[in-house]
C-alpha positions in Angstrom: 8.8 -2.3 13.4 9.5 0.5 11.1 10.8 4.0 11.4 10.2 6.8 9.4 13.5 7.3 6.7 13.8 3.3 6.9 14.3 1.4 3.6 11.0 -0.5 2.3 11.6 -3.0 0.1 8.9 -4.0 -2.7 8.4 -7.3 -4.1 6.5 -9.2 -6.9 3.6 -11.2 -6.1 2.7 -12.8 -9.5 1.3 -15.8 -7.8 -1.1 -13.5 -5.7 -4.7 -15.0 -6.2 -6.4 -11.6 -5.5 -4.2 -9.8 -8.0 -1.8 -10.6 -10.3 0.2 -7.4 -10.2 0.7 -7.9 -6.4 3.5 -6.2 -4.5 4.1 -6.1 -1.5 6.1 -3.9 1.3 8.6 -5.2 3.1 10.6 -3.4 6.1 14.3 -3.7 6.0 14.2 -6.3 8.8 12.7 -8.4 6.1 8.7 -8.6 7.8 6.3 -7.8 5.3 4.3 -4.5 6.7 1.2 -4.8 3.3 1.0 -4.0 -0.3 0.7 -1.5 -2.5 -2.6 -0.3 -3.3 -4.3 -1.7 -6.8 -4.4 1.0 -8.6 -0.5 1.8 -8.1 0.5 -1.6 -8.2 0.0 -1.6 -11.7 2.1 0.5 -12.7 4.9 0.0 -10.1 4.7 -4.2 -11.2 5.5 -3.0 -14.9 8.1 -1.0 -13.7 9.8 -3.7 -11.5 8.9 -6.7 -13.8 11.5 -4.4 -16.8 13.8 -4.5 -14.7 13.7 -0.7 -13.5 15.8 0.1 -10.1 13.4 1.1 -7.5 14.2 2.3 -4.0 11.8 3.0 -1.2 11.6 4.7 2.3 8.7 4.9 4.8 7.6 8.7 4.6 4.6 8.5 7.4 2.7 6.1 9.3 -1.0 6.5 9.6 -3.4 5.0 11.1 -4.5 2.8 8.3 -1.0 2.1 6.5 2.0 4.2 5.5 2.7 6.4 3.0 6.1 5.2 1.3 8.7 7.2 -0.5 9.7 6.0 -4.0 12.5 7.2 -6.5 13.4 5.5 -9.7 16.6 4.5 -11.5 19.1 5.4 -9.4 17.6 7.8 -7.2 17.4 8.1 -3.5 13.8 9.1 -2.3 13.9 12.4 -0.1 12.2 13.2 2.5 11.4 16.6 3.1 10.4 18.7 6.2 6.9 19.0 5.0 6.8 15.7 4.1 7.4 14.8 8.1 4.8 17.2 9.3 2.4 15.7 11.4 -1.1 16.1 9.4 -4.4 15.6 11.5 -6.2 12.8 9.8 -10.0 12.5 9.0 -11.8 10.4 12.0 -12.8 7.0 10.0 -16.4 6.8 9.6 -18.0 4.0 12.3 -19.2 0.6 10.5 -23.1 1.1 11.3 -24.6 -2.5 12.6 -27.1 -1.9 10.7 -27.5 -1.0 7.4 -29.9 1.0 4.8 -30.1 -1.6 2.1 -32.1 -5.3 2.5 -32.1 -7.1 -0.6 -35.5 -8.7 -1.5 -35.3 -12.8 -1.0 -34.7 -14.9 -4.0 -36.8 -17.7 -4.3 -35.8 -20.9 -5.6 -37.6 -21.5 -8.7 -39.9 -24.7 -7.9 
């Protein structure tokens, strides 16, 4: 699907019903791979909706998602050696079947 090094394109989702400052990533064969996360999406949605050049490479793929690479303005993002390094990532936590909290029943009020 993706290599590392391989162009990402970002888009605008302004129509996105979950959030309005959407975007998403898009490999370079034009298949979108996710979105960038809320909090960054933000600030990256200003950036493209002025107009600002943006490019974007894959950096890592992990077993959640991908980090990308992004420069502004003209820049190429680089990738570094240590950037490549393959880093041992925390084991997810297990989803427990059952959990801590029951919330008391709320009665209909008759």
């Amino acid at each position: 699907m993706c290599e590392v090094g391989d162009r990402i394109e970002l888009r605008l989702e302004p129509d996105n019903p979950a959030d309005e400052n959407a975007v998403a990533v898009y490999s370079a064969g034009g298949m979108q791979i996710g979105y960038i996360t809320s909090v960054r999406a933000v600030r990256i949605s200003a950036l493209l909706r002025d107009g600002r050049e943006i490019q974007a490479v894959l950096q890592r793929k992990t077993k959640f998602g991908a980090w990308i690479r992004v420069a502004f303005d003209g820049e190429r993002p680089a990738l570094t050696s240590a950037m490549l390094e393959d880093h041992d990532e925390p084991e997810a936590e297990p989803v427990r079947e059952e959990p801590d909290f029951y919330p008391d029943e709320v009665w209909p009020d008759d």
